[in-house]
Structures are given as structure tokens and as C-alpha cells.
C-alpha positions as CSV (number, residue, x, y, z in Angstrom):
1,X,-11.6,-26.8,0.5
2,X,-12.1,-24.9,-2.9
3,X,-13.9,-22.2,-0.6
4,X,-11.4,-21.8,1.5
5,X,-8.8,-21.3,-1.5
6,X,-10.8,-18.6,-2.9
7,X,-11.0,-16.9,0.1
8,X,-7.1,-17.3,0.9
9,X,-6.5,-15.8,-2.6
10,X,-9.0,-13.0,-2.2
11,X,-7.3,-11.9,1.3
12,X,-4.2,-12.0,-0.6
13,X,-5.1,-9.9,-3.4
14,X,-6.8,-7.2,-1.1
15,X,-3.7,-7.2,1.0
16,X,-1.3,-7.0,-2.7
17,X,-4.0,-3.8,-3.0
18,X,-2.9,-2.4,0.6
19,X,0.4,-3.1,0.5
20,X,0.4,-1.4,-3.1
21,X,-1.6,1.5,-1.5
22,X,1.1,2.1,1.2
23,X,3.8,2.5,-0.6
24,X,2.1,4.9,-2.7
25,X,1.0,6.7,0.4
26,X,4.9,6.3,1.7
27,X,6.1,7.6,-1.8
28,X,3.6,11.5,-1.3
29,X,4.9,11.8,2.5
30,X,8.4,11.6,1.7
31,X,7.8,13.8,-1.4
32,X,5.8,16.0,0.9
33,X,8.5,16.0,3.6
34,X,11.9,16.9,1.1
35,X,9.3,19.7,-0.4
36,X,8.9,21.0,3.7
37,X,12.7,20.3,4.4
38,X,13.3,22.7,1.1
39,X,11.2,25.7,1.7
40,X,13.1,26.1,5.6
């Protein structure tokens, strides 16, 4: 059972990494975007 635990909370703090990662991503396409929509 304690195995299984760790695992659980490893998996969540990877995806807490990925989700975090995202959102960044998310955060330089818009940024990229507005800059594109500006220069037309």
C-alpha cells in the first residue's frame, strides 16, 4: 500500500510539472500570437 502511495504522489507531481509546463507554453503562444496580430 505504501508503494502504491508513492507512486500515486509521484504521478501527481509529474503531472503538477506538466500542467505547470503548459501554461507556460500557453502563456509564449499567446504572447507570440498578439506580437503576429501587431505587426499586420
Amino acid at each position: 500500500h505504501d508503494a502504491i502511495d508513492r507512486r500515486t504522489k509521484v504521478f501527481l507531481a509529474d503531472n503538477e510539472v506538466e500542467q505547470e509546463m503548459l501554461r507556460r507554453d500557453r502563456k509564449w503562444f499567446i504572447a507570440r500570437a498578439l506580437e503576429r496580430m501587431e505587426q499586420k
